[in-house]
C-alpha positions as CSV (number, residue, x, y, z in Angstrom):
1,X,-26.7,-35.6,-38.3
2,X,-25.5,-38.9,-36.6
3,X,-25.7,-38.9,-32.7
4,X,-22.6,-38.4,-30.8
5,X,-21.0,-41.4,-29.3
6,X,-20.8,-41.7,-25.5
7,X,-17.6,-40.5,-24.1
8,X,-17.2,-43.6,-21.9
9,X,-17.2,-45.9,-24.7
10,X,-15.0,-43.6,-26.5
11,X,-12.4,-44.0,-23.7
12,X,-13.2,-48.1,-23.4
13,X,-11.4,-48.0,-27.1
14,X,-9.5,-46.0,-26.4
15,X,-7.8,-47.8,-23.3
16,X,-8.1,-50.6,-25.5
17,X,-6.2,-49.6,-28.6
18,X,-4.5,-46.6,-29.7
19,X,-6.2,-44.2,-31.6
20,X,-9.6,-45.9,-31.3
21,X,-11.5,-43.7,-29.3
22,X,-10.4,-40.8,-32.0
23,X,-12.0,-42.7,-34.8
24,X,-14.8,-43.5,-33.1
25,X,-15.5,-39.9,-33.0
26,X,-14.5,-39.2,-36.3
27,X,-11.7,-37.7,-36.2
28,X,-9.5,-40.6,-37.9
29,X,-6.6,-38.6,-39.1
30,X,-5.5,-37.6,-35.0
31,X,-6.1,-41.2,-34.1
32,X,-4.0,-42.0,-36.9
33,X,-1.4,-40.2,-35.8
34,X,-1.6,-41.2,-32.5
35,X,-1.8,-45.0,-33.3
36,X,1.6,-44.3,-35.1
37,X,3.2,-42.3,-32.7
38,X,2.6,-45.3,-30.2
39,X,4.6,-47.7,-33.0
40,X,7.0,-45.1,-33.5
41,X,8.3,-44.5,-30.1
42,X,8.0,-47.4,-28.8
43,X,10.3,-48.8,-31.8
44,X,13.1,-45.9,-31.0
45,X,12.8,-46.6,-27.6
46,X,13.5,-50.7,-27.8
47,X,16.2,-49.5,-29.9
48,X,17.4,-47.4,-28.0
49,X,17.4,-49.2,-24.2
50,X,19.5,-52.6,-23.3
51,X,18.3,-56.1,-23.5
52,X,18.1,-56.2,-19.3
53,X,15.9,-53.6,-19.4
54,X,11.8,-55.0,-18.6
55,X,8.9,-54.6,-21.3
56,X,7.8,-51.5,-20.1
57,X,11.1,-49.9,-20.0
58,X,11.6,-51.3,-23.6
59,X,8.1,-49.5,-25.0
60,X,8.1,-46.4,-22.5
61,X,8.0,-44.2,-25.7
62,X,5.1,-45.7,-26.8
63,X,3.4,-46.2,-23.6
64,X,3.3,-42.7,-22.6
65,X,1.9,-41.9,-26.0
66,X,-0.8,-44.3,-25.7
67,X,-1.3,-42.9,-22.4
68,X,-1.5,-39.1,-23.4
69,X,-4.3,-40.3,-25.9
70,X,-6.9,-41.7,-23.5
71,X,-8.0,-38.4,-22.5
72,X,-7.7,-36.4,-25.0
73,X,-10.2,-38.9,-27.3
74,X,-12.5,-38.6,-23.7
75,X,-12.2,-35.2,-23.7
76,X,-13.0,-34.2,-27.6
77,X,-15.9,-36.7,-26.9
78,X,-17.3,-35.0,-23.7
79,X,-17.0,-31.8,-25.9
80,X,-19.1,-33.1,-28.6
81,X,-21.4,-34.8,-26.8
82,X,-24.4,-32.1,-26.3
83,X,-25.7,-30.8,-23.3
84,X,-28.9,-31.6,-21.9
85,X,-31.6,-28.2,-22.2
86,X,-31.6,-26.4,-18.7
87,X,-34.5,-26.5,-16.9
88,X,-37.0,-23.7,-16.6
C-alpha cells in the first residue's frame, strides 16, 4: 500500500490547478470533473457577461468552482491521511 500524500501539498496543487490536488490522491475521475467544471462555467459565464465587465467577472463561474475545489481535495486528503497511534 502506497503512503498517503500530505494534505498541504495536496492543497499547493490544488491552489495551483484545478483538479490537481484530487489526482494527487487518486481520485482522478472527481478532479476530472472538477477541472472541467472550471472550463465549463467559466466558458458560460464569458458568454454570458458584457465586454466591460473585468476578468474576474468574465470567469466567476469558473472561479468559484475552482474555489469550492481547494478544500474539498484538503479535506479527502486530511481524511486519508492516517492518524498517528495514541499514546499509552
Amino acid at each position: 500500500m502506497r503512503k498517503p500524500i500530505q494534505p498541504y501539498l495536496v492543497l499547493a496543487l490544488a491552489i495551483a490547478l484545478p483538479g490537481a490536488g484530487h489526482v494527487a490522491i487518486r481520485e482522478a475521475p472527481r478532479g476530472l470533473v472538477f477541472a472541467l467544471s472550471v472550463v465549463l462555467f467559466s466558458v458560460l459565464t464569458y458568454v454570458t457577461t458584457t465586454a466591460d465587465q473585468s476578468f474576474i467577472g468574465r470567469h466567476a463561474g469558473g472561479l468559484f468552482i475552482w474555489a469550492l475545489s481547494i478544500p474539498d481535495a484538503y479535506r479527502r486528503a486530511r481524511l486519508l491521511k492516517p492518524k498517528p497511534p495514541a499514546a499509552a
